[in-house]
Jmol script that loads the backbone (N, CA, C; Angstrom):
load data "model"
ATOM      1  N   UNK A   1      96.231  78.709 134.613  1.00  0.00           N
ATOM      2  CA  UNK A   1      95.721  79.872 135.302  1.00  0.00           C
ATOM      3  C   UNK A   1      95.284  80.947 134.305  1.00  0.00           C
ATOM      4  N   UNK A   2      96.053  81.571 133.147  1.00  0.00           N
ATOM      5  CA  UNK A   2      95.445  82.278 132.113  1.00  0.00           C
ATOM      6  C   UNK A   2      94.777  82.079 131.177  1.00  0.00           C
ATOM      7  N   UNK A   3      94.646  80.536 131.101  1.00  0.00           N
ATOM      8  CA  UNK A   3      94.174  80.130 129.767  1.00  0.00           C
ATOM      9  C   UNK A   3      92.741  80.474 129.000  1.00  0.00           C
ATOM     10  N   UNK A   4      92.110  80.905 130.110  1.00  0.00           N
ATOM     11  CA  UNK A   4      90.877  81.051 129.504  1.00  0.00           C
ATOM     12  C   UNK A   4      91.042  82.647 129.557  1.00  0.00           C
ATOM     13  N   UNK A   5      91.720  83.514 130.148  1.00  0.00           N
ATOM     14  CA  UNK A   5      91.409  84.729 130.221  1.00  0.00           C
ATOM     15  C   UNK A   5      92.412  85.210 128.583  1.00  0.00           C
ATOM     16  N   UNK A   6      93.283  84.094 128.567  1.00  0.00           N
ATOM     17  CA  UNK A   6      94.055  84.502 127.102  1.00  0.00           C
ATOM     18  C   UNK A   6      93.468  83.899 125.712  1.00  0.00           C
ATOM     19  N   UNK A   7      91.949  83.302 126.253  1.00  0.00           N
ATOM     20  CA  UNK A   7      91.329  82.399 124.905  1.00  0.00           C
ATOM     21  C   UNK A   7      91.765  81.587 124.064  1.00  0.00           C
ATOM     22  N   UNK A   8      92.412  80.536 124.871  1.00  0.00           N
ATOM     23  CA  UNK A   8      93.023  79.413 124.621  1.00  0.00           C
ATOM     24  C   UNK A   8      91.935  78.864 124.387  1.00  0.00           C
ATOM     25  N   UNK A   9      91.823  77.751 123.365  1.00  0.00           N
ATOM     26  CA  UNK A   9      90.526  76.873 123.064  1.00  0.00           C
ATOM     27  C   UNK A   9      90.582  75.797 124.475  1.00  0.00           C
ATOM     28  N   UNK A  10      89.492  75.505 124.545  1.00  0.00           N
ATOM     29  CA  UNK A  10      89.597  73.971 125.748  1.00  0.00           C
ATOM     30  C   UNK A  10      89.738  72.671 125.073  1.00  0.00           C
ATOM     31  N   UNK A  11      90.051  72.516 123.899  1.00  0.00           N
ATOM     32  CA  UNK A  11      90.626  71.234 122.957  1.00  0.00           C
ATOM     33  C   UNK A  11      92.626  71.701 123.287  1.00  0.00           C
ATOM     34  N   UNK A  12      92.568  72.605 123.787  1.00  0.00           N
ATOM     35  CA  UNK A  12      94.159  73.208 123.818  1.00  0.00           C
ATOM     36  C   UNK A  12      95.085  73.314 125.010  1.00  0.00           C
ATOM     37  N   UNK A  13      96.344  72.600 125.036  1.00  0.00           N
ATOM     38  CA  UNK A  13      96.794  72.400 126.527  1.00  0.00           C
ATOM     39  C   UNK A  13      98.044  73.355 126.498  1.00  0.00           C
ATOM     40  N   UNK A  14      98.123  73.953 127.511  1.00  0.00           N
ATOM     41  CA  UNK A  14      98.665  75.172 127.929  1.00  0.00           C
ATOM     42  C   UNK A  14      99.134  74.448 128.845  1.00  0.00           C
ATOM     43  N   UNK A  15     100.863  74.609 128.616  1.00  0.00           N
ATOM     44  CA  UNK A  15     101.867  74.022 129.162  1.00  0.00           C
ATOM     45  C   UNK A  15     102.927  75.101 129.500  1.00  0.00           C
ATOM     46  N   UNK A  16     103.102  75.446 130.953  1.00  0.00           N
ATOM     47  CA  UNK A  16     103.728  76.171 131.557  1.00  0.00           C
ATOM     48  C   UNK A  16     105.182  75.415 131.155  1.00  0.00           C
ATOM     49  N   UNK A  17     106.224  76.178 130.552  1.00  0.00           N
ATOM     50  CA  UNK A  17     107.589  75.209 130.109  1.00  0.00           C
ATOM     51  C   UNK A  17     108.818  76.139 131.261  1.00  0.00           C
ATOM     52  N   UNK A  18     108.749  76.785 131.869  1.00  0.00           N
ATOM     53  CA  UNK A  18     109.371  77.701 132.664  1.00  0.00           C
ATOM     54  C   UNK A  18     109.317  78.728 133.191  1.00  0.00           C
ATOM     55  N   UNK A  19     109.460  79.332 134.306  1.00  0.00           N
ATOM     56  CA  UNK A  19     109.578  80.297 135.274  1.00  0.00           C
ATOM     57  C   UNK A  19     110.609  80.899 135.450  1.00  0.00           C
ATOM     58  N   UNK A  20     110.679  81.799 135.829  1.00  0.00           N
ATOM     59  CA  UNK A  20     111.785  83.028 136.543  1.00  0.00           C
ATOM     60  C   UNK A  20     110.884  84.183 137.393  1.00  0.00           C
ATOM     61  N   UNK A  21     111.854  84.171 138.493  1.00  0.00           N
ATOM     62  CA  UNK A  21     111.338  85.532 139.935  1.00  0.00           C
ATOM     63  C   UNK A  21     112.676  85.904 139.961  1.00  0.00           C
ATOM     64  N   UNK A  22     112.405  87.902 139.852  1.00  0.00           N
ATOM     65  CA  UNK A  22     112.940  88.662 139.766  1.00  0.00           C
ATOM     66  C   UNK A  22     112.316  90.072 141.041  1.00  0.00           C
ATOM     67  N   UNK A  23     113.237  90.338 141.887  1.00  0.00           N
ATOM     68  CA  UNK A  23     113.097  91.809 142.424  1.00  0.00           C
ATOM     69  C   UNK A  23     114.249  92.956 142.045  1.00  0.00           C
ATOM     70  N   UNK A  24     113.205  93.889 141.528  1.00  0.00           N
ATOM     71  CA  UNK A  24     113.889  95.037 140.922  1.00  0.00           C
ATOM     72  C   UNK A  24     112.956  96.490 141.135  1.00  0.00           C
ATOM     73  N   UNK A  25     113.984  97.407 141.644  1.00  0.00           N
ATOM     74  CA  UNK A  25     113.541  98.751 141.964  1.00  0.00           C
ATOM     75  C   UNK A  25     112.028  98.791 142.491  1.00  0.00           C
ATOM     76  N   UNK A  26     111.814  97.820 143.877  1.00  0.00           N
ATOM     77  CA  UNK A  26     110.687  97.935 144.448  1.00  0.00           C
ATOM     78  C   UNK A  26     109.540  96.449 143.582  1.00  0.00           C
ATOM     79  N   UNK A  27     109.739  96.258 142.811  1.00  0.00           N
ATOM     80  CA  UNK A  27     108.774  95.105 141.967  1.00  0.00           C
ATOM     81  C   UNK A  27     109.547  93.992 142.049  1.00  0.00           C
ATOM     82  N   UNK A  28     107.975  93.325 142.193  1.00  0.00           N
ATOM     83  CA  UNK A  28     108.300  91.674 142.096  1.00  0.00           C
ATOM     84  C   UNK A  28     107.710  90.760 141.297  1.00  0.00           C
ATOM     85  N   UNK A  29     108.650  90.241 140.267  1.00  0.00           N
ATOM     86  CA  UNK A  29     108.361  89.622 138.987  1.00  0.00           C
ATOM     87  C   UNK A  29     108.487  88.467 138.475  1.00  0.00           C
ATOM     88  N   UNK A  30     106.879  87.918 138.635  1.00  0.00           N
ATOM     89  CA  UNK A  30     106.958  86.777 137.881  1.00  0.00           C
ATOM     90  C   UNK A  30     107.001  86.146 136.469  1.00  0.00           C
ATOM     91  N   UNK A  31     107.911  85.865 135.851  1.00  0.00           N
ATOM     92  CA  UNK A  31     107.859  85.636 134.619  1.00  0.00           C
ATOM     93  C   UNK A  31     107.389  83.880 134.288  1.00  0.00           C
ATOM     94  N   UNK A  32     106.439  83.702 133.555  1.00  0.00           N
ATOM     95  CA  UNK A  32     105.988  82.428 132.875  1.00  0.00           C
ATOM     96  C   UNK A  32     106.360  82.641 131.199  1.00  0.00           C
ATOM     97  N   UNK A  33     106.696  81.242 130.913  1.00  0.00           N
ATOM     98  CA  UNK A  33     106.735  80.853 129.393  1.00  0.00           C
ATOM     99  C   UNK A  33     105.720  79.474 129.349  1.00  0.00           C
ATOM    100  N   UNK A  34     104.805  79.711 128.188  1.00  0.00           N
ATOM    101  CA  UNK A  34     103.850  78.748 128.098  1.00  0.00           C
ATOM    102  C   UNK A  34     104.145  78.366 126.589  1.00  0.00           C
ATOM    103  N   UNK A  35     103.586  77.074 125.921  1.00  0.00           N
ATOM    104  CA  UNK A  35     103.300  76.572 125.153  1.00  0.00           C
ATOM    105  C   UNK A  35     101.866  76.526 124.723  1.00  0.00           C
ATOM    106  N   UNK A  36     101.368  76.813 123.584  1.00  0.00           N
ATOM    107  CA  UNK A  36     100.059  76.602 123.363  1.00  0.00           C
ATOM    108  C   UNK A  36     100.216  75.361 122.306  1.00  0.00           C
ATOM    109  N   UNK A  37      99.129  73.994 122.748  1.00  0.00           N
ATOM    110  CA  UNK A  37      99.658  72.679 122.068  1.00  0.00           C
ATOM    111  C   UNK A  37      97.956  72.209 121.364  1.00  0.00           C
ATOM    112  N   UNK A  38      97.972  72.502 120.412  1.00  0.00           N
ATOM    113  CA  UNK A  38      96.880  72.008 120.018  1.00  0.00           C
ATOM    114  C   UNK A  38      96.783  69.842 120.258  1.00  0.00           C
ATOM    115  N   UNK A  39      94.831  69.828 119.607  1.00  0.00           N
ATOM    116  CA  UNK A  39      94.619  68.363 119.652  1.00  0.00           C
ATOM    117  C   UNK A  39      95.836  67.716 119.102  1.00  0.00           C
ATOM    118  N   UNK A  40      96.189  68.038 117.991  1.00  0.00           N
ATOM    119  CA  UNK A  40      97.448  67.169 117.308  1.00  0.00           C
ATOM    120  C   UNK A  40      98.591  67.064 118.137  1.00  0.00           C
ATOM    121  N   UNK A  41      98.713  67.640 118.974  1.00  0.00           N
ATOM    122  CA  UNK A  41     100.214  67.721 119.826  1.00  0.00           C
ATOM    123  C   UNK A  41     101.097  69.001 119.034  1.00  0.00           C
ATOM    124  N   UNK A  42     100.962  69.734 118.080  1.00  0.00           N
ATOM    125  CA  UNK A  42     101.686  70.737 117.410  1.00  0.00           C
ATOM    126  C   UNK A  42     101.420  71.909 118.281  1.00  0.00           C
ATOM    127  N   UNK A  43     102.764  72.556 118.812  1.00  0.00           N
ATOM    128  CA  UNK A  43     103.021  74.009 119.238  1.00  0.00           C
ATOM    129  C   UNK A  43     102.549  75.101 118.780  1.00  0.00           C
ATOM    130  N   UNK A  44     101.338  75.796 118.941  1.00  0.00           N
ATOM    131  CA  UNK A  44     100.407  76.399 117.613  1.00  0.00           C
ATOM    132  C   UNK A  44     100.927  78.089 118.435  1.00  0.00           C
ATOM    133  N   UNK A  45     101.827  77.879 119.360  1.00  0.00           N
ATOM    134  CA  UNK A  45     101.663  79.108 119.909  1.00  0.00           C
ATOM    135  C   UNK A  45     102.391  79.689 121.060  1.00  0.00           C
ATOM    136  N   UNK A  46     103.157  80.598 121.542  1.00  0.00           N
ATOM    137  CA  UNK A  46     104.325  80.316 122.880  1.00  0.00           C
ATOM    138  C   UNK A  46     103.309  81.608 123.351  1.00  0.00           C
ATOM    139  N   UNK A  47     103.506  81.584 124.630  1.00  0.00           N
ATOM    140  CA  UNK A  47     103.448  82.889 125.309  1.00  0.00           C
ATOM    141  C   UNK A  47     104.207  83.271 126.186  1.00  0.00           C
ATOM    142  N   UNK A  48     104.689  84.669 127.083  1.00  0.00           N
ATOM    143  CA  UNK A  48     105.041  85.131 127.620  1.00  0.00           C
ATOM    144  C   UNK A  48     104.395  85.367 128.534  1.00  0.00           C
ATOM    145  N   UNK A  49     104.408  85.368 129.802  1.00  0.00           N
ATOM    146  CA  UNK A  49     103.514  86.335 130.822  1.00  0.00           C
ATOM    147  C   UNK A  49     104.062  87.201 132.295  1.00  0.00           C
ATOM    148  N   UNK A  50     104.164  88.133 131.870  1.00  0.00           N
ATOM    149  CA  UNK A  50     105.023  88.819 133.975  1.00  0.00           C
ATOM    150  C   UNK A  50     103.682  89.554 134.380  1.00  0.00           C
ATOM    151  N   UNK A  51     104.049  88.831 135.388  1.00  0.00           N
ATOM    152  CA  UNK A  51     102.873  89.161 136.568  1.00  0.00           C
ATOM    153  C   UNK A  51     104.124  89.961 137.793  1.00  0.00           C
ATOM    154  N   UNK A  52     103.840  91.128 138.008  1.00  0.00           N
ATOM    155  CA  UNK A  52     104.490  92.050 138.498  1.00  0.00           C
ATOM    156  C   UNK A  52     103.070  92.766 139.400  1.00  0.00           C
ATOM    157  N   UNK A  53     104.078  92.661 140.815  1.00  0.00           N
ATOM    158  CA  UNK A  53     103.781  93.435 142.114  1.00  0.00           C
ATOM    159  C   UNK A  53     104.645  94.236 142.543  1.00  0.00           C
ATOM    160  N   UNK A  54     104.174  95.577 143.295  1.00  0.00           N
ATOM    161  CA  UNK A  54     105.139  96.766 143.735  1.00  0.00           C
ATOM    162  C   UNK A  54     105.055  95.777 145.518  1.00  0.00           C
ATOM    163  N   UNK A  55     106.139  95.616 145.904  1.00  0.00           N
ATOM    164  CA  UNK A  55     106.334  95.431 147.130  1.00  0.00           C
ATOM    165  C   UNK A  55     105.763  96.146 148.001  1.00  0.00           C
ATOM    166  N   UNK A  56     105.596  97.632 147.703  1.00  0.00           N
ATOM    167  CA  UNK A  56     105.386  98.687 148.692  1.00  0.00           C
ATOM    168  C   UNK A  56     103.844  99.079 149.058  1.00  0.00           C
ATOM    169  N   UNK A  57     103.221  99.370 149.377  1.00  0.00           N
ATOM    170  CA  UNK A  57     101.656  99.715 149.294  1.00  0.00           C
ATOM    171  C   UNK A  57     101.612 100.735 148.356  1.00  0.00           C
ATOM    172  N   UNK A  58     100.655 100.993 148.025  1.00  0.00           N
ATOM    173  CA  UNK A  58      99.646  99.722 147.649  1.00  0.00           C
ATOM    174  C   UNK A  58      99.504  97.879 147.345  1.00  0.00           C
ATOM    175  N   UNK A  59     100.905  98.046 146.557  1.00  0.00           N
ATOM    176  CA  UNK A  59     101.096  96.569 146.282  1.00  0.00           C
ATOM    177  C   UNK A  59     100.561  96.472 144.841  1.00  0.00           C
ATOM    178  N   UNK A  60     100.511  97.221 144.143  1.00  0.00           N
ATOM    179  CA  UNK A  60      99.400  97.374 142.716  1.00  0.00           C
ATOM    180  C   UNK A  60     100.248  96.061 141.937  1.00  0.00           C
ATOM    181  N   UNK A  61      99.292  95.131 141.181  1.00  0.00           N
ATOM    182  CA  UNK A  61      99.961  94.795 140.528  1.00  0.00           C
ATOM    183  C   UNK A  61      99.227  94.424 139.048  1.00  0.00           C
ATOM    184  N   UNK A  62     100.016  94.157 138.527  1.00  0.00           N
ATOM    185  CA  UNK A  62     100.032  94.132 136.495  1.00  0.00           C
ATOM    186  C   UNK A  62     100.812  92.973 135.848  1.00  0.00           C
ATOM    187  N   UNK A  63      99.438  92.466 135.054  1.00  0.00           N
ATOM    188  CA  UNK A  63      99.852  91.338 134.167  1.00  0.00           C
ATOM    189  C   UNK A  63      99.985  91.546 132.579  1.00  0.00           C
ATOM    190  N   UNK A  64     101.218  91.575 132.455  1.00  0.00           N
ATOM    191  CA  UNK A  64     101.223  91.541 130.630  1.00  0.00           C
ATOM    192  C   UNK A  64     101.841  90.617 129.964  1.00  0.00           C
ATOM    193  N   UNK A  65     101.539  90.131 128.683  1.00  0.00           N
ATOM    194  CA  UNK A  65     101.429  89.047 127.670  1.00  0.00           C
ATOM    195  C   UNK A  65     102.136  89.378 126.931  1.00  0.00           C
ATOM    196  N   UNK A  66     102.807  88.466 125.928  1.00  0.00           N
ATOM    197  CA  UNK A  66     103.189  88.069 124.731  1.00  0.00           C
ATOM    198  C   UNK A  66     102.466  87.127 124.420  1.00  0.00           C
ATOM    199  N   UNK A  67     101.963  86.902 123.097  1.00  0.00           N
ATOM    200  CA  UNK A  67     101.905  85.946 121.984  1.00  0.00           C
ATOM    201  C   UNK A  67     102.888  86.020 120.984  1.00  0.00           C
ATOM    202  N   UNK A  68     103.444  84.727 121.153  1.00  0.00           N
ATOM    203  CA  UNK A  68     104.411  84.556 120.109  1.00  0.00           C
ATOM    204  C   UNK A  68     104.374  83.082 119.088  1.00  0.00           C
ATOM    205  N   UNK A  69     104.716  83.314 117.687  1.00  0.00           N
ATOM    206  CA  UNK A  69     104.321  82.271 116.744  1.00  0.00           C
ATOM    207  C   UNK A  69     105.222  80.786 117.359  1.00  0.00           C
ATOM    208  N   UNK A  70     105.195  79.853 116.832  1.00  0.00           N
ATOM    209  CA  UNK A  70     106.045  78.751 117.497  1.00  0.00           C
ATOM    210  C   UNK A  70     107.515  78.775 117.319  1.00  0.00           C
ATOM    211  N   UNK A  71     108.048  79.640 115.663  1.00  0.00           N
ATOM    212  CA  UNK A  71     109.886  80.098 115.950  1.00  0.00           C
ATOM    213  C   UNK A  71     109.921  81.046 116.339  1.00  0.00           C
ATOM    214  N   UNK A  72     109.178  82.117 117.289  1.00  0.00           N
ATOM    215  CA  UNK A  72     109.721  83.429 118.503  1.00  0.00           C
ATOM    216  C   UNK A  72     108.791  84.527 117.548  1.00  0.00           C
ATOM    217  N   UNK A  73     108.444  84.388 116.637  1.00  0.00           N
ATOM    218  CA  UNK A  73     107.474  86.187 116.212  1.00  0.00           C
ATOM    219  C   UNK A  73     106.565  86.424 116.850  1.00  0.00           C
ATOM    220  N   UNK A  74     106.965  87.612 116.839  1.00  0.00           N
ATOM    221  CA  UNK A  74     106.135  88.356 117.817  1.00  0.00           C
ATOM    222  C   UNK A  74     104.485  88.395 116.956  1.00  0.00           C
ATOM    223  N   UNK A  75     103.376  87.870 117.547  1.00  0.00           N
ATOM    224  CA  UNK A  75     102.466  88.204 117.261  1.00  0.00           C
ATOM    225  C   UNK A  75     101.932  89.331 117.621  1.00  0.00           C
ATOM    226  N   UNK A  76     101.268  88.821 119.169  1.00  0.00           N
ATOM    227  CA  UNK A  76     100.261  90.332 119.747  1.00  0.00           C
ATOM    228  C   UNK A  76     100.650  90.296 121.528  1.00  0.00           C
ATOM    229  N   UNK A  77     100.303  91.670 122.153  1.00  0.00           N
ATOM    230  CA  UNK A  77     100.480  91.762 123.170  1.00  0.00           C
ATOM    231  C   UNK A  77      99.866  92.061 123.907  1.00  0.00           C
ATOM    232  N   UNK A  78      99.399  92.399 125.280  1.00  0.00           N
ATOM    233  CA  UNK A  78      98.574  92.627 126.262  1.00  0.00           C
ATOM    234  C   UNK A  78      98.413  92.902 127.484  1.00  0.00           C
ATOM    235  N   UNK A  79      97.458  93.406 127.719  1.00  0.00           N
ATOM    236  CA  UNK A  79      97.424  93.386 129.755  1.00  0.00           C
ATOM    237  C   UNK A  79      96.052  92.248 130.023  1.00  0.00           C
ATOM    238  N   UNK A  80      96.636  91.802 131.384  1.00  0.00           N
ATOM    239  CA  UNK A  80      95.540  91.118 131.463  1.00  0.00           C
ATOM    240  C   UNK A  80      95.219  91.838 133.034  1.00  0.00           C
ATOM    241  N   UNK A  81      93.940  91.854 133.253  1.00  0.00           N
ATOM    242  CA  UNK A  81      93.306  92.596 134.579  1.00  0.00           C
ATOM    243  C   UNK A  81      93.667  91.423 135.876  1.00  0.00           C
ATOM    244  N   UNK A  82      94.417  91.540 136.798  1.00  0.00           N
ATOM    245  CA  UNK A  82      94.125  90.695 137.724  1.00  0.00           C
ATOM    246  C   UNK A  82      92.887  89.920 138.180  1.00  0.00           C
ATOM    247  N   UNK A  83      92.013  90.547 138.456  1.00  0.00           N
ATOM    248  CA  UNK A  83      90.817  90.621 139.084  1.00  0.00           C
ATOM    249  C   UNK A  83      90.175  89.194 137.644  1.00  0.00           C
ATOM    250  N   UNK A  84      90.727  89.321 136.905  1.00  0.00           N
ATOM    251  CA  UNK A  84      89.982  88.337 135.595  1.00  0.00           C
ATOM    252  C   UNK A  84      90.632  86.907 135.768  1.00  0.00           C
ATOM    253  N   UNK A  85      91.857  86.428 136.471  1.00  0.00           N
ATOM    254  CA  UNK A  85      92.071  85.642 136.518  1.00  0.00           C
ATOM    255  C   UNK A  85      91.688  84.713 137.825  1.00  0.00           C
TER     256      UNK A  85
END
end "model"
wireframe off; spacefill off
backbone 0.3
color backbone group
């Protein structure tokens, strides 16, 4: 679902490795952990992603990223626009 909005190459398989849903103080939070796996099969890359909705109206909701190296460093971070995915 993010892969192209996070510029994952298309030689590159983006492997959702786990989930967690969380409600807290009105928000509802989806958390993804991905793998970024290059042609070789090597882990070139983890990500993070919560996709968070306010329960209440509006309902606004916000997607932000981690990139992280393959042992947990923190690379770079982000929002991603709903509307882009």
């Amino acid at each position: 679902m993010y892969q192209k909005t996070l510029g994952i190459p298309e030689n590159h398989t983006f492997t959702q490795t786990d989930t967690k849903w969380a409600e807290r103080k009105g928000q509802d939070t989806d958390t993804y952990w991905y793998d970024e796996i290059d042609e070789n099969n090597n882990i070139v890359a983890k990500y993070i992603v919560k996709d968070s909705t306010c329960i209440y109206p509006p309902q606004k909701r916000t997607i932000q990223y981690e990139k992280l190296s393959p042992d947990g460093n923190y690379i770079k971070s982000g929002s991603i626009n709903p509307k882009d995915i």
